[in-house]
N, C-alpha and C positions, 0 to 999 in steps of 0.2 A: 529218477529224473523225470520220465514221461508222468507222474501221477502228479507231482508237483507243476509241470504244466499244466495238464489237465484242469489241477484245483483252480489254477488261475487263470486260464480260457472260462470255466462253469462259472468263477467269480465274476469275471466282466461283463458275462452274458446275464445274468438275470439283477442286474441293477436298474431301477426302476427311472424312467427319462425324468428327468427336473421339469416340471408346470410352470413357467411364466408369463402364462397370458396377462394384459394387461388389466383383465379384470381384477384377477386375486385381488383381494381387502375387504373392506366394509365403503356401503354405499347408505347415503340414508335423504328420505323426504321427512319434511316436518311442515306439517299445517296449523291455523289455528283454527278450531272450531268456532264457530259463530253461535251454538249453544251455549245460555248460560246455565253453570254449574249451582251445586248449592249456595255457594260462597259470593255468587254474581261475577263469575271471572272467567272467561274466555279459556279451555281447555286447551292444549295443546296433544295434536295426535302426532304420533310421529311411525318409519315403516323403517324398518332394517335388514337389508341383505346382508350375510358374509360369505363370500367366497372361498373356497377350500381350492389347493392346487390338485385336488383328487376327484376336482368336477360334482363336487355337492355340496351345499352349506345351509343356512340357517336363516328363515325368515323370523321376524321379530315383529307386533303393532303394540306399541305404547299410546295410552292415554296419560299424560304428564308423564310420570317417572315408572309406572305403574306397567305392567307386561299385562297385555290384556290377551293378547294370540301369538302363540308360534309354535313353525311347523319348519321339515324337512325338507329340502328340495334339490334335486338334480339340476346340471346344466350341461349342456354342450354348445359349440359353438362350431358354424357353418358356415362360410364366404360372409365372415364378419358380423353374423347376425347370433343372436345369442337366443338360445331358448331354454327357459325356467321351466322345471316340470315341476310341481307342487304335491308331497304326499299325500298332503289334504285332497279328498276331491270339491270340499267347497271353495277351491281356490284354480283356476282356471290358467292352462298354461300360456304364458307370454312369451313375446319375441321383441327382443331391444334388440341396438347398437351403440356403440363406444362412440361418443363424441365429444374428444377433449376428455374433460371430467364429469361428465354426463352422461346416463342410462336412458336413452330415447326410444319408444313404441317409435312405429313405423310410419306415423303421420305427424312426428317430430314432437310431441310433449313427453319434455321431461318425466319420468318416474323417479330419480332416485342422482342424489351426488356422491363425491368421491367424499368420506371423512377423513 
């Protein structure tokens, strides 16, 4: 009887907490380039974060449909302020905020929406 306890005391103890920050999902900017392309047509770049509830996810930069860079990236989050750490080191860590459905740097421009 005590081992059958035991099993299920050690079972509830190493369950892993449930992530539901409001970030989890995909976040994404989309521009047009003001370059014309071969075809004379305005490019579209676009930037994509995904959120992991394991506090790491996935940067993605498209030109049209086309994957041009992506890389790895941590995050944590601190008294509401979110910081990207970048595996790349040619990509520089940031610091947003959740606003609404908005990814905001600290001097309020937008980086990235909710998809």
């Amino acid at each position: 009887m005590l081992a059958i306890i035991g099993c299920i005391a050690a079972s509830n103890c190493s369950r892993i907490p449930e992530n539901d920050d409001p970030v989890l999902g995909i976040w994404v900017k989309t521009e047009v380039s003001n370059e014309e392309t071969a075809k004379d047509e305005s490019a579209s770049i676009s930037e994509e974060w995904i959120f992991n509830d394991v506090f790491l996810g996935r940067y993605h930069r498209y030109s049209d449909s086309d994957i041009v860079y992506y890389t790895d990236f941590r995050w944590e989050v601190i008294d509401e302020v979110y910081t990207i750490s970048y595996s790349e080191d040619s990509l520089s860590e940031i610091q947003v905020s959740l606003n609404d459905d908005a990814l905001e740097l600290d001097y309020g421009d937008v980086i990235a929406t909710r998809k």
